[in-house]
N, C-alpha and C positions, 0 to 999 in steps of 0.2 A: 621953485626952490624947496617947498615942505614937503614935494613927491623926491626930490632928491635926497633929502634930509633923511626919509622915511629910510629908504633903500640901501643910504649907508648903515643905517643903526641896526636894521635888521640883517644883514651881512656880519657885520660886529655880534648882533647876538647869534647867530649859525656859527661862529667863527669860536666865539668861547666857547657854548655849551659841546662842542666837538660834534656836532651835528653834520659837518661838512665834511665832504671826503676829499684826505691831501692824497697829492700823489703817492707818498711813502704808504699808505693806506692800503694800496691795491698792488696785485703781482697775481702774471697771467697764471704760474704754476701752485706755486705757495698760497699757504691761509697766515695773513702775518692778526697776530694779538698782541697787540700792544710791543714790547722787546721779547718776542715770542714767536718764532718762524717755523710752522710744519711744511715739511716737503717731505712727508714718508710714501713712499709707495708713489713716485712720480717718473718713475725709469732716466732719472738723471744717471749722467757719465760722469759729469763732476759738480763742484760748489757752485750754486749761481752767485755770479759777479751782480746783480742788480739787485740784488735785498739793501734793508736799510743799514745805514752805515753801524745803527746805535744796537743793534741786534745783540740778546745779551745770552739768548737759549736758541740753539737752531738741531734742529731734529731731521736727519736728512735715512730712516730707516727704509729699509726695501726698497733699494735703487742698486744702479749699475756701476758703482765707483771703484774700479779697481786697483786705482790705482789715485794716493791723496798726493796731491804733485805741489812741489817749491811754492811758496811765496800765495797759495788758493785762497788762505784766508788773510791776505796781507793787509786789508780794507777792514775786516773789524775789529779793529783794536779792544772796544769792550766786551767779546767775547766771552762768556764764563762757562756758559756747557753748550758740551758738543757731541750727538747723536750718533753714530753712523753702526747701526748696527743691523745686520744682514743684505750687507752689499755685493759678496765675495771680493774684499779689500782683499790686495795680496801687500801692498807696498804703502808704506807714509813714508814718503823722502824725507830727507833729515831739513831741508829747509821749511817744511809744508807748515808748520807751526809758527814762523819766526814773523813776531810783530802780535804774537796773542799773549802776551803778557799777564791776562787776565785769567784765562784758561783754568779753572779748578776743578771742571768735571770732564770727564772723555768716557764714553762707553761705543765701544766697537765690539760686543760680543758678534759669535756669531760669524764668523769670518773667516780668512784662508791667510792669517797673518804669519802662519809657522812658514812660508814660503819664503819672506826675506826679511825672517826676523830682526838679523844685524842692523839694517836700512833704516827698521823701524824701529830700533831702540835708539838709535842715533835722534831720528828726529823726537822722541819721547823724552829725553835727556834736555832736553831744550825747557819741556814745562816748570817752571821752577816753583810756579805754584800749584800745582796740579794734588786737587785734596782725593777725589773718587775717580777711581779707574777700575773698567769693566773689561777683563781680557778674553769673557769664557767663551768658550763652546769654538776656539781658533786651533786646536788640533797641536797646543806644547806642550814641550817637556820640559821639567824640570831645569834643563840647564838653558833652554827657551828663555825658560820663566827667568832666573838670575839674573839672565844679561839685559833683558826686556826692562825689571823693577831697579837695575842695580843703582841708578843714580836719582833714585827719585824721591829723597829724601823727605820730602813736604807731604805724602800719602799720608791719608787718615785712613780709609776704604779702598781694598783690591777684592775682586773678586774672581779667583782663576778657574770655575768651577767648569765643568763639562772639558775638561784638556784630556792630555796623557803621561798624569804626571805621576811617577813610580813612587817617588822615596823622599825624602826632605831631609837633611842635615842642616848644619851650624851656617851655613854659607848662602842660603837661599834669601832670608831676611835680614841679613846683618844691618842693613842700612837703611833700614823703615825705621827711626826712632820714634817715629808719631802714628805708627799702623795701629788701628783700633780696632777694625773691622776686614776680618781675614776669610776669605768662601772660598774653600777647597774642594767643594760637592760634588758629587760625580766624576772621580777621577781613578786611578788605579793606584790606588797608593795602599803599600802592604808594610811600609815598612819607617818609621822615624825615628829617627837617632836620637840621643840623649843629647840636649840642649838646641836642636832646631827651634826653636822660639827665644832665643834668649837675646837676639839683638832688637825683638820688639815687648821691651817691657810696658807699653801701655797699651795691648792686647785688652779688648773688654769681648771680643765676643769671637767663636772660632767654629764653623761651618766644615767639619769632616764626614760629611755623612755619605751613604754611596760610597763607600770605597773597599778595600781588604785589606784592615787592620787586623791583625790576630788580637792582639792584648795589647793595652797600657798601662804600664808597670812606672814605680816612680814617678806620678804625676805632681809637677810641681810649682805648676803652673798660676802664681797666687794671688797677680792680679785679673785673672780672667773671669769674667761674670757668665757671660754662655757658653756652652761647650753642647754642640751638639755632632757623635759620633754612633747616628743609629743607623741601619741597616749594612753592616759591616760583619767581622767577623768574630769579636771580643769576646773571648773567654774569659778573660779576669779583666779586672778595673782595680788597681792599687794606688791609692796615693800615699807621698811618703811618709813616714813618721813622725812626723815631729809636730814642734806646737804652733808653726808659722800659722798666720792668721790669712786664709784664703776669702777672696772676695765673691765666690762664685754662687752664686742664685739659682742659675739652673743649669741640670745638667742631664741630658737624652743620651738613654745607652740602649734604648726600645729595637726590638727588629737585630739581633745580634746573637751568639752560641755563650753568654753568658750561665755559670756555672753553680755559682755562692754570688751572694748579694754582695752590692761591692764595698770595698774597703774606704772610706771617706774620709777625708781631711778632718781632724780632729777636732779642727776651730772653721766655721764655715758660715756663711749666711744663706746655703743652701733654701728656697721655697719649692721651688717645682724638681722633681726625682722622677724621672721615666723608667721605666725597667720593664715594659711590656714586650710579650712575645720574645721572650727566652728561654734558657732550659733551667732555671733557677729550683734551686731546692734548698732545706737545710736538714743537715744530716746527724746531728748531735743523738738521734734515736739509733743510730746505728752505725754511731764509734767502738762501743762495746772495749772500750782500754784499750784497745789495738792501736796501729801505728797511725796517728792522728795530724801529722804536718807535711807538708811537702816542702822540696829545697828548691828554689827561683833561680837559675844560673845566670847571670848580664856577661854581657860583651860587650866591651867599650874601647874597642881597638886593643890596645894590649893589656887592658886590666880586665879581669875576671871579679865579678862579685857575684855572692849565693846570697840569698834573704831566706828565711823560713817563715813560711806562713801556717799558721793552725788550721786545719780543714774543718775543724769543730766546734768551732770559738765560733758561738755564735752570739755576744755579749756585744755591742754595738760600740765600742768607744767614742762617735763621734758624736758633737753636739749638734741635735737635729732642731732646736728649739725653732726656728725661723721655719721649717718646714711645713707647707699647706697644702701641695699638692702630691699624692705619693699614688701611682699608678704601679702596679706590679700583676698587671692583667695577663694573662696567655704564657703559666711559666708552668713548672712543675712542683707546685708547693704542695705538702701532703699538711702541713702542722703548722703554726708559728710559735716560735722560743714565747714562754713565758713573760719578759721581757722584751720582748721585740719594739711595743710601742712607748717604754719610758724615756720620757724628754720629747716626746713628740707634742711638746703642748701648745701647738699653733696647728697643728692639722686637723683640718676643713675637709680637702676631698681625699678618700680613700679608696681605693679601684683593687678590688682581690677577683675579678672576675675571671673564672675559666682557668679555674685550678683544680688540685682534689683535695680541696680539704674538707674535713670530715669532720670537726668540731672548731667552732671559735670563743674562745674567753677573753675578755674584753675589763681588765680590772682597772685600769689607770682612767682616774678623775679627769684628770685634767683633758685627755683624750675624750669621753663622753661629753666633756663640756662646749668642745670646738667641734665636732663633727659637723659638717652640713648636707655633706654627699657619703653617701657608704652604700657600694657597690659589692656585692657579693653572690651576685648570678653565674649560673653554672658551674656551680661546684659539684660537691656528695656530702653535703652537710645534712647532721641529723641529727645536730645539738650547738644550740646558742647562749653560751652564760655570759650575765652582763649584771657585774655587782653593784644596783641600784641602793642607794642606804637615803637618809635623810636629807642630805644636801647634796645628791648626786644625780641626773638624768641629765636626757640628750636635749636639753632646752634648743641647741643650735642646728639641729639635725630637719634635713626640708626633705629631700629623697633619701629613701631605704630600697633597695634592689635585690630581692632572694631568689629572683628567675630560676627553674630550671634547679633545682636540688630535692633532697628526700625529706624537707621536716613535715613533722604530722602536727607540730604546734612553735607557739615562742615563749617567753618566760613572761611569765603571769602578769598582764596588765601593762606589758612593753610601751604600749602607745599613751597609757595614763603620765607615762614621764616626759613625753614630749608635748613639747606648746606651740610647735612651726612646723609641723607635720603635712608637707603638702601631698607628697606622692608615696605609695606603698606597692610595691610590683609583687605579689605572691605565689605568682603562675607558675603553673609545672611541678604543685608542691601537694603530696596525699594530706591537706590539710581537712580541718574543717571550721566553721564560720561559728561563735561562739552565738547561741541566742542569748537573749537576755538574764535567765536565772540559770544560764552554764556557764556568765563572765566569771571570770578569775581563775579559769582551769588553766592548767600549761599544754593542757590535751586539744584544747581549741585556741583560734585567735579570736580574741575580740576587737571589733572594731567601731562598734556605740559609742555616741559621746566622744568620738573623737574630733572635734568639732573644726580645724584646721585643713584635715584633709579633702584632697580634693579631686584628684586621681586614684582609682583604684584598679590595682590588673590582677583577674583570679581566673584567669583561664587556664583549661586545661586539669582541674585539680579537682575533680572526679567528683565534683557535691553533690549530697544528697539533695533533695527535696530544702529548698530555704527557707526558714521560718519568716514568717513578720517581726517586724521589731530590730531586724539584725542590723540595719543600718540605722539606728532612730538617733537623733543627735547629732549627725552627718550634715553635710551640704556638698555632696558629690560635685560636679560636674564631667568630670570621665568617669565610667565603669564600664569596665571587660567582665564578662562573667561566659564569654563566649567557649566551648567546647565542652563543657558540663552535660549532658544529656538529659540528668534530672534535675537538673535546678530550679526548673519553671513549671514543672507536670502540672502544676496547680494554677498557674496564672501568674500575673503581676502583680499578686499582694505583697509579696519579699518588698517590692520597689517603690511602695506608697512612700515611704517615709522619704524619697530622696528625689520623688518623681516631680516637683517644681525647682529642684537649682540642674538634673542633667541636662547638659547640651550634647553628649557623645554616650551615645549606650548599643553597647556590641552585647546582642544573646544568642549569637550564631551558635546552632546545635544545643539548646536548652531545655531540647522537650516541650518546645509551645506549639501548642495544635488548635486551630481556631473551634475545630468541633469539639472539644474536648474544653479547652479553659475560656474565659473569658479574656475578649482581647483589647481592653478598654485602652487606649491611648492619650484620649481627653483632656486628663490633669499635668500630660507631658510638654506642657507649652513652651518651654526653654530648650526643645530640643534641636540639634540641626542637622545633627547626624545619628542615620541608625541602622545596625546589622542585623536583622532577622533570618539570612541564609541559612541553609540545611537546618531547618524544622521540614514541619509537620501542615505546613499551613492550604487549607482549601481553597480558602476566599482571602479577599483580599481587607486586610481591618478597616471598614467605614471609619473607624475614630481618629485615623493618621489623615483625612481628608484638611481637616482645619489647620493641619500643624503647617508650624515655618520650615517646613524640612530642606536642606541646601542639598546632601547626600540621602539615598535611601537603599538598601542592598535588600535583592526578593530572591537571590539565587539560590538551588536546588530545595524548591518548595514543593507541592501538590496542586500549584495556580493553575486553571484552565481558562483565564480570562481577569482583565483588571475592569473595574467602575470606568466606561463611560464619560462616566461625569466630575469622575476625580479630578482630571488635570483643569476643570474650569473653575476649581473652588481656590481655597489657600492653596493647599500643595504644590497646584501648576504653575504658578505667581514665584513662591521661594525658592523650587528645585532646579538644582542645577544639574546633576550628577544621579545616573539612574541604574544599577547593577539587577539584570531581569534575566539570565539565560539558567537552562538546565529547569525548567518547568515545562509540564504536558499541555503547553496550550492547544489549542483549536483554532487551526487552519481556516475555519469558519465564521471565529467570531473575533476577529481579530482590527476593527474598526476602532476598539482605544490605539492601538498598537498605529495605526495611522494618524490619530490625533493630535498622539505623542509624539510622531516625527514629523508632522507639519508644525508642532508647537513652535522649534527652534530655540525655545531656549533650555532646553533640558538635553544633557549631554549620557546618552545609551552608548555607557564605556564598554559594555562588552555587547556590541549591535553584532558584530560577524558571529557568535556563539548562539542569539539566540534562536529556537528555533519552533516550527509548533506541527502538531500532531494531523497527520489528513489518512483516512482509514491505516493507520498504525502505520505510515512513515511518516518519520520527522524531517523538516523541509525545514529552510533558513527562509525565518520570515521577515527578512527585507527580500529576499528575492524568488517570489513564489511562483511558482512554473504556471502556463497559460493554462494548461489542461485545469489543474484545482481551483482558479481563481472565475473558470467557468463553471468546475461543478458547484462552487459557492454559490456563484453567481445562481444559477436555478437551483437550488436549493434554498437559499435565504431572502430573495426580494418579496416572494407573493406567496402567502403561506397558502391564503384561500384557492390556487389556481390548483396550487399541490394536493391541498383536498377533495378540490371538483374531478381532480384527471384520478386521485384513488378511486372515486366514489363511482366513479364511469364504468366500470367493467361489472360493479354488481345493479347498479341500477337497468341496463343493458339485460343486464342477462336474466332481472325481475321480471322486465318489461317482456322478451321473448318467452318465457314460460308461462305470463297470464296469456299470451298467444294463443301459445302451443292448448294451454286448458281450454282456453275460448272454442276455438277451432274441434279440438275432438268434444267436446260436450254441448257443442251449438244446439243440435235441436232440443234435448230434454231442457236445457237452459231457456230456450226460448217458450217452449208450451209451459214450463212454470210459472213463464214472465205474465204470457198470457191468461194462463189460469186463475192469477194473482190479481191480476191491476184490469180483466176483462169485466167488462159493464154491461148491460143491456142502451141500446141506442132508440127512446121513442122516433114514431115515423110523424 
């Protein structure tokens, strides 16, 4: 009876902890999780009838279902979302829904629904709760679209993106009074009447991107928080006049034939402004009093209205104060107005990259005060003012970006105003690095004692010879100083002062020559990655032997050979990643080079490039042809065999000449011998 006892209790405890598997558990095709059924990619024809009755998500993607037929899901009544997206559905009969009462999610992108659309808005009509619905990528139109959404009144989310939908008037939406979330992306749409949105006023977010909109003019749209219409065709962005108080946050007009920067809602809560990669400019330098507005004509079936717009006015009326992020990268800016950034006083990231402008003045406080990102690479700047006073600097400022422009300096002690200075990008710039008793010129930048920083990128920007001291008060951890030719002619003393915090230091091309400077590595012990390519270098620096190095780059140097005994110290232990081609190795001596790839764990990213040297041709030295790995072969095992077989043809031919002299001079040879060493013999 207590082995019975036992047997039931432990059944009861498998039986709670769910440790048992019920039947509802297991299904030969399906993976079920809890009210949770995957059956994607199973080459089903239709719904399995044998899932669990209580199934609350069923995901039925990449199958064969062409056709969703009467009464399929009549068994799960608690049903709330349903997958079926790239089946090529042509058909949901109008019954196929009846008894899902629960139903609030349907996504069928992806499909061949425009075939009998009418069948399928029949049975769509049926969801009465139905909150998110996914229609894209089913090949409708517009008037598709109408009939499909017309009675679906419970929609929170449609997403009709990937269609072929041309045009959008008053009549598409009327009857979404709870639509929130509207995705119209990828579709051909060139053209929106005036008031297509007006039967969903609680619109929060609207997805037009990918399409061929020319302009939107009179936008009026003012409960909507997203608006994204970028890579289209907009030339102008006008919104209307007046003082309605717009709820919109963000708004993407990137990737588009925008002309003047746009015209914005006077009262907005505007943070994020996209406006990259357009033809933007402003032209206030060359109105010259000429004729300065242009006139807007609308067409709204029989009413005609004209607007005028200022083409000059470049005075900003709207309130940008909520604004943080303002991107205006890849346009045509030559200048910015005067005022351009007043009431900007919440903007963080600034993005002017890859424009022409050629000077920036930067006077509004409150603006220096918020910056954190200010990007301004790739310009033709060759003058930076920034009116520093008492209680004025960039306290909030973490990256600064000058990529790729003409200044030869910054404004005197730029970085003494900042306190959170992490990265400073100054490449591609005829600068020069301020030493110690040349800080506070506008002629140089200094960057001592900037104690924050932690990135530094000065490549490319032609320095001379770098003193000592120029980083002292630093704690690096990145430095680029790669493409400079003379920066290092003297060595790594520039680097003492930052040589215990780098982990990533690039001197590609810096003039370091191991005959020539000293190539002490040593004090570099935080390092994990490092560029040495195109220099100068002979040998390979013994002092990188003990480092953690993870990366190491030796490409287009003077190396004829690495250490041996490199890879069995530190180095071979940390390195992962090994960049070795475009060096004169030797075909001969090339046993590290085997070391190294029996190691296994060091990854020679560029193996198919490298190659080494066997009487002046270059051969790929993972695949050396038999003939040179023979002439290695005698040449390098037995040096002393190679001395005896020299030494053979003169010792040979020593030996035949004291012959030759023996032979013609035997007899006088021999009566000397005897005249010499001859004795008298008593008898």
């Amino acid at each position: 009876m207590a082995l019975v006892a036992l047997s039931i209790s432990l059944c009861i405890a498998i039986l709670d902890t769910g440790c048992g598997t019920k039947p509802s558990d297991f299904h030969s095709l399906c993976k079920l999780e809890e009210k949770t059924v995957h059956c994607n990619g199973k080459r089903l024809i239709s719904i399995p009838q044998d899932l669990p009755a209580g199934t609350e998500k069923l995901f039925l993607d990449g199958n064969l279902m062409q056709t969703l037929k009467n009464a399929t899901l009549e068994q799960y009544q608690v049903l709330q979302s349903l997958s079926l997206c790239k089946n090529g559905l042509e058909t949901i009969e109008p019954g196929a829904f009846l008894g899902s009462t629960s139903l609030t999610v349907l996504l069928v992108a992806d499909n061949d629904l425009s075939t009998n659309y009418s069948v399928t808005a029949t049975a769509l009509w049926t969801l009465l709760v139905l909150q998110k619905l996914d229609l894209s990528g089913n090949q409708l139109t517009e008037a598709m679209m109408s009939t499909l959404i017309e009675h679906l009144s419970s929609l929170e989310s449609l997403s009709m993106a990937r269609n072929a939908i041309m045009r959008l008037d008053d009549s598409h939406f009327k009857n979404l009074p709870k639509l929130q979330h509207l995705d119209l992306q990828q579709n051909y749409i060139f053209e929106i009447e005036t008031g297509a949105f007006e039967g969903v006023s609680g619109l929060q977010t609207l997805n037009l991107a990918y399409n061929y909109i020319p302009c939107i003019v009179e936008f009026d749209l003012t409960q909507l928080q997203i608006l994204n219409v970028s890579h289209n065709h907009i030339e102008w962005f006008l919104a209307v006049e007046n003082d309605a108080v717009f709820e919109l946050e963000t708004l993407d007009l990137s990737h588009n034939q925008l002309l003047f920067f746009p015209l914005l809602p006077r009262v907005n809560k505007l943070q994020t402004l996209l406006l990259t990669h357009n033809k933007m400019n402003f032209y206030g330098n060359f109105s010259n009093h000429s004729e300065s507005s242009v006139q807007l004509l609308f067409l709204d079936g029989n009413v005609t209205n004209i607007t005028t717009h200022e083409l000059w006015e470049e005075m900003s009326h709207s309130n940008l104060s909520f604004l943080t992020f303002l991107d205006m990268s890849w346009n045509q800016l030559w200048y910015l107005p005067d005022s351009f950034f007043e009431g900007m006083v919440s903007l963080a990231h600034l993005n002017m990259s890859h424009n022409c402008l050629t000077t920036l003045c930067i006077h509004e406080k409150e603006l220096l005060k918020t910056l954190v990102d200010l990007d301004l690479s790739y310009n033709q700047l060759l003058d930076i003012q920034v009116n520093f006073g008492p209680e004025v600097s960039l306290l909030s400022l973490q990256r600064f970006n000058l990529n790729n422009n003409r200044l030869h300096g910054l404004p005197a002690k730029i970085f003494t105003h900042t306190k959170n200075i992490a990265t400073i990008n100054l490449s591609k710039n005829p600068i020069e690095i301020c030493t110690p008793h040349g800080a506070g010129s506008s002629s140089c930048v200094d960057i001592s004692n900037v104690a924050s920083i932690r990135n530094l990128f000065l490549a490319g920007c032609d320095l001379h010879e770098l003193g000592n001291d120029i980083f002292q008060g630093t704690s690096l951890a990145y430095l680029d100083l790669s493409n400079n030719p003379r920066a290092l002619l003297n060595g790594l003393g520039p680097l003492e002062d930052v040589a215990q915090s780098l982990q990533v230091l690039s001197v590609r091309d810096t003039g370091l020559s191991a005959a020539r400077t000293e190539m002490d590595f040593s004090a570099f012990q935080m390092l994990v990655e490092l560029d040495l390519s195109e220099n100068s270098l002979t040998s390979f620096p013994e002092s990188l032997i003990d480092l953690k190095l993870h990366t190491l780059d030796l490409r287009r140097n003077h190396l004829h050979s690495l250490p041996q005994h490199a890879m069995q110290k530190q180095l071979g232990k940390s390195l992962h990643t090994i960049y070795l081609s475009q060096n004169p190795y030797d075909c001969c001596k090339l046993r590290w080079w085997d070391t190294l790839c029996n190691l296994g764990t060091v990854h020679i990213a560029d193996m198919s490039q490298v190659t080494c040297n066997h009487s002046s041709r270059f051969i790929n030295a993972a695949n050396l042809p038999e003939y040179v790995l023979q002439n290695c072969s005698w040449l390098a095992p037995d040096m002393t065999l190679l001395y005896l077989v020299l030494a053979f043809p003169t010792c040979l031919a020593l030996l035949v000449a004291s012959a030759i002299i023996f032979l013609t001079f035997r007899q006088p040879i021999l009566q000397m011998v005897k005249s010499r060493y001859r004795t008298s013999s008593p008898y």
